[in-house]
C-alpha positions, 0 to 999 in steps of 0.5 A, a space after each residue: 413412511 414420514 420420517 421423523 424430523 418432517 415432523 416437528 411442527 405440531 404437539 404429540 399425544 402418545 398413549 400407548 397400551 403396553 399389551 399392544 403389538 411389540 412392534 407398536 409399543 417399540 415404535 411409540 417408545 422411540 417416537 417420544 424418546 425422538 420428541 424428547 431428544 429435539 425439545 418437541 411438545 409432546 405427552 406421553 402415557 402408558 395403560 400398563 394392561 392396555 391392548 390396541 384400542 385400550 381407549 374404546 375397549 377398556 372402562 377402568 380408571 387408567 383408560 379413563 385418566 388418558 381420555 381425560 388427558 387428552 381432552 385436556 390435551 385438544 383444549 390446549 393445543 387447538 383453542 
């Protein structure tokens, strides 16, 4: 596994479905903690009834928002 501090030269999108895997969910929660404690550009956003995949296997209006998000996202990080 990559450490995390090999890891601060690029923007972060977390999007992390709160039913997903406890382990997975632990992970994401620290890995933004970890961009927010060194000042790393990152989003972060939780779907609160979301399971792994909740971006393709979910159509309700949170999943939605963080497609959204994350288009946004690639338009401003890779323009």
């Amino acid at each position: 596994m990559t450490s995390f501090s090999s890891l601060y030269h690029v923007p972060y999108f977390i999007g992390l479905g709160l039913n997903d895997y406890p382990e997975f969910v632990k992970q994401s929660k620290e890995f933004a903690a970890n961009c927010e404690r060194e000042g790393l550009p990152y989003v972060y956003m939780e779907h609160p009834t979301g399971k792994h995949g909740f971006d393709a296997l979910s159509d309700d209006e949170r999943a939605r928002e963080i497609i959204s998000r994350v288009i946004d996202f690639y338009k401003e990080y890779l323009d």
